[in-house]
C-alpha positions as CSV (number, residue, x, y, z in Angstrom):
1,X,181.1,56.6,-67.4
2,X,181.8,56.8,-63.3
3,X,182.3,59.7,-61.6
4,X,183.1,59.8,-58.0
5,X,182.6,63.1,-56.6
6,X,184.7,64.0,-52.8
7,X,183.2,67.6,-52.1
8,X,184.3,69.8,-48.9
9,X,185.2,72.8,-47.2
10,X,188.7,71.4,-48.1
11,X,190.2,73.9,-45.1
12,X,193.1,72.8,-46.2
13,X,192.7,69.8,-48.6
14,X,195.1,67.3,-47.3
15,X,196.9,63.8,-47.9
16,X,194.0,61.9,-46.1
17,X,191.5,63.6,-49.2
18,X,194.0,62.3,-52.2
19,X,194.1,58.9,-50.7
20,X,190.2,58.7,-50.4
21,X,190.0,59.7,-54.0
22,X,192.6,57.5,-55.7
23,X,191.6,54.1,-53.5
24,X,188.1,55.0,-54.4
25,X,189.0,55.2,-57.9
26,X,191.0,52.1,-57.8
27,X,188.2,50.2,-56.0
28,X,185.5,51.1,-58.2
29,X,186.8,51.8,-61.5
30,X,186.1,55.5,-61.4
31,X,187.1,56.9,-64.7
32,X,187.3,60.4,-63.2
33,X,187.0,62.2,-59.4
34,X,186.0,65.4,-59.1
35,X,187.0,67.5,-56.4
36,X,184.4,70.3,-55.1
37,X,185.2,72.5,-53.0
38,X,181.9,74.1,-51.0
39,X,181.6,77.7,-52.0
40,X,179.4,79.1,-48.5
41,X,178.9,75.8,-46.6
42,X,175.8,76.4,-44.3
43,X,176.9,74.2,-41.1
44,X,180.5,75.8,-40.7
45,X,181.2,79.0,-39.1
46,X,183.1,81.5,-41.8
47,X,186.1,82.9,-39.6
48,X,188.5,80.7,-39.8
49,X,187.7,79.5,-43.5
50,X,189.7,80.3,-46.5
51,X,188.1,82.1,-49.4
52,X,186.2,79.7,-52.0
53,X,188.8,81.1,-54.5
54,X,191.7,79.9,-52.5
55,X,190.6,76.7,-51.3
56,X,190.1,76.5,-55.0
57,X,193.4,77.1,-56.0
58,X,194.7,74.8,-53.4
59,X,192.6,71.7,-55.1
60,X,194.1,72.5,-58.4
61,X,197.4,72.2,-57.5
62,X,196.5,69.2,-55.5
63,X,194.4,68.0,-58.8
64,X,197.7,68.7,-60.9
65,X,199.6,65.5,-60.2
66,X,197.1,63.2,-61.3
67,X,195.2,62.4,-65.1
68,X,192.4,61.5,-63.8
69,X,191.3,63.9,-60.6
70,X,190.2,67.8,-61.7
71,X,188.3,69.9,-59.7
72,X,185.3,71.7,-60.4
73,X,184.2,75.7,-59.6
74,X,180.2,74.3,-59.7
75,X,179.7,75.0,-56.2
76,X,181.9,78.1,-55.4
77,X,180.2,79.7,-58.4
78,X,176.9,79.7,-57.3
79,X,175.5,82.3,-54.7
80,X,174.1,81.9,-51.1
81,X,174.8,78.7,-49.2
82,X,175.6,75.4,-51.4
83,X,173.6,71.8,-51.0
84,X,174.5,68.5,-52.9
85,X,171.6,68.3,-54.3
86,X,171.8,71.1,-56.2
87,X,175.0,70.0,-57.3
88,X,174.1,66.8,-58.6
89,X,171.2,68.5,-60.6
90,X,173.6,70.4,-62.2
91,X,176.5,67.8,-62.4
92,X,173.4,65.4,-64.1
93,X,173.0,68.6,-67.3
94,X,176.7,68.5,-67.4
95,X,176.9,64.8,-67.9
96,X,173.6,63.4,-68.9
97,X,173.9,60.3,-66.1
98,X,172.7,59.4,-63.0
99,X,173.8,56.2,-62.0
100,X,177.5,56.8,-62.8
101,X,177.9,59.2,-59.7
102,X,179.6,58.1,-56.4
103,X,179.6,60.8,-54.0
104,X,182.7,59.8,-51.3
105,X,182.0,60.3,-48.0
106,X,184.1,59.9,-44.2
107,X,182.6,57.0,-42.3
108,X,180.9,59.4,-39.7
109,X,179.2,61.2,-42.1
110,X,177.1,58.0,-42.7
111,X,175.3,59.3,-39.6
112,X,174.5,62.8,-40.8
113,X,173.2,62.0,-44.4
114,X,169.6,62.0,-43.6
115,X,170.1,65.7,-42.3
116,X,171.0,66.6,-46.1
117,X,168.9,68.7,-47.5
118,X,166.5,66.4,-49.6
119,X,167.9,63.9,-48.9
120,X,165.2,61.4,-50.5
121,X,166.0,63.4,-53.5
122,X,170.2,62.7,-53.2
123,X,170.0,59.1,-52.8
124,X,168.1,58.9,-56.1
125,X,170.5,61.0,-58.2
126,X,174.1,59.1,-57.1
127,X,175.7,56.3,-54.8
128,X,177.9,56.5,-52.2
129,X,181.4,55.1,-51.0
130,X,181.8,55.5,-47.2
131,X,185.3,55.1,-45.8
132,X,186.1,54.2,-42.6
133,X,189.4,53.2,-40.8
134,X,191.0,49.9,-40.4
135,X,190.6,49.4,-36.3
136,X,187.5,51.9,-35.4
137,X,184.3,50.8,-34.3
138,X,182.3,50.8,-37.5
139,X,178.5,48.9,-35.6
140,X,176.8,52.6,-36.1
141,X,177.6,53.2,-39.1
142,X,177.4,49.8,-40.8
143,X,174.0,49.9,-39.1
144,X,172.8,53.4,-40.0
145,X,174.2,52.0,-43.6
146,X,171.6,49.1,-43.3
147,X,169.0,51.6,-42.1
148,X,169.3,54.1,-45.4
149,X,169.3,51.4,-47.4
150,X,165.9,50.0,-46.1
151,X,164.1,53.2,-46.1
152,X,165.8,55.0,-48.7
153,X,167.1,52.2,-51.1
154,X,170.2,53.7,-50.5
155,X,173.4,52.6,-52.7
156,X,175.5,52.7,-50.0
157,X,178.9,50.6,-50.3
158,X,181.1,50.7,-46.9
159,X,185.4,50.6,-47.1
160,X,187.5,49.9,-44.0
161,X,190.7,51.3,-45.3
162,X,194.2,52.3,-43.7
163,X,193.6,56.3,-44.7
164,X,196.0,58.6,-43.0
165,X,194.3,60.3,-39.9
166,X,194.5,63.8,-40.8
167,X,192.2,66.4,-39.7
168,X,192.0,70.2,-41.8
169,X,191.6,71.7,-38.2
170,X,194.5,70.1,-36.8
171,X,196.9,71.3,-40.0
172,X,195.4,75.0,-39.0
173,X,196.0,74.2,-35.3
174,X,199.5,73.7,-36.4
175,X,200.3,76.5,-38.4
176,X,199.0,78.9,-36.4
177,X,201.3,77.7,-33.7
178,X,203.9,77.3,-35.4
179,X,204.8,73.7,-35.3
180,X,205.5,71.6,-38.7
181,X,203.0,70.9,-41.1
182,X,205.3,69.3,-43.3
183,X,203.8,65.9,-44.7
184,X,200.2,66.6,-44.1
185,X,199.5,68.1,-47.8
186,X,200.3,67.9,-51.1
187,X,203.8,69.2,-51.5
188,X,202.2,72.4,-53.4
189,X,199.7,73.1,-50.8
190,X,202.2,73.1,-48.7
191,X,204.6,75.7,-50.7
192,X,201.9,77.8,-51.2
193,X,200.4,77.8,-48.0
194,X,204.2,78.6,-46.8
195,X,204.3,81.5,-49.7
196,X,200.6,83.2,-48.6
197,X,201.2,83.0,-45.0
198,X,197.9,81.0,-44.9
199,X,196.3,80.3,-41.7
200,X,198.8,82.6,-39.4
């Protein structure tokens, strides 16, 4: 069984998210996605984050349209700050594999994967499926790629892909200013952003 894994603040999830998962599905024959939203994330500031339990909320609706995506409370449920590699220890209890997991990650965060907290420890426990977009300038990351793999023996598989160029800060930027949104989300994020006067 394959499991791809996209975890996040998801402040809010949006369209660029759903297309990561589903092309990453389609790509590499996931049989499931999870989606994980980070309960206290320990490099992001907490002011302008939504609580776990709505950012929650807003991946089950997101999760709703499709058979084969769900979301899991494993991260929001556990107290203090959340790592991946914690995750993955509990995610490996849960489905008694190791190999089967593909953790999906934005091109740029290539760069930052050795920060992760054992890090030696993550590579071991899953592979991962970078995206980047069709156009960018992708030499660091393929390189840093190349890198991980050498020291690490990384699984590290890299996707140029035309993924829409949406950013959650920009969506908050938006709302708070009152300009559209519309387009940017899931139609029931959006409605229930709308409803909960989210982000104002």
């Amino acid at each position: 069984m394959k499991i791809g894994i996209l975890g996040g603040t998801f402040n809010p999830i949006h369209n660029g998210h759903i297309e990561m998962i589903l092309k990453a599905a389609d790509e590499f024959d996931l049989d499931d996605v999870l989606l994980i939203p980070t309960g206290n994330p320990p490099h992001k500031p907490n002011k302008e984050i939504l609580s776990k339990y709505e950012r929650y909320e807003l991946c089950l609706l997101s999760a709703a349209e499709y058979d084969n995506v769900f979301v899991s409370s494993i991260e929001i449920d556990r107290k203090g700050y959340t790592y991946t590699i914690d995750t993955l220890k509990e995610l490996e209890k849960v489905f008694g594999i190791r190999d089967g997991i593909y953790f999906i990650v934005g091109g740029d965060t290539v760069l930052q994967l050795e920060n992760w907290k054992d890090f030696g420890e993550v590579v071991k426990r899953c592979n991962f499926i970078a995206f980047g977009r069709i156009g960018m300038d992708s030499t660091k990351i393929l390189d840093k790629i190349d890198y991980l793999k050498q020291k690490y023996n990384a699984d590290i598989s890299y996707l140029a892909m035309d993924i829409a160029a949406i950013a959650s800060s920009d969506i908050r930027k938006r709302i708070k200013n009152g300009e559209t949104y519309f387009g940017l989300m899931p139609k029931r994020v959006e409605e229930y952003i709308a409803k909960h006067n989210l982000y104002k």
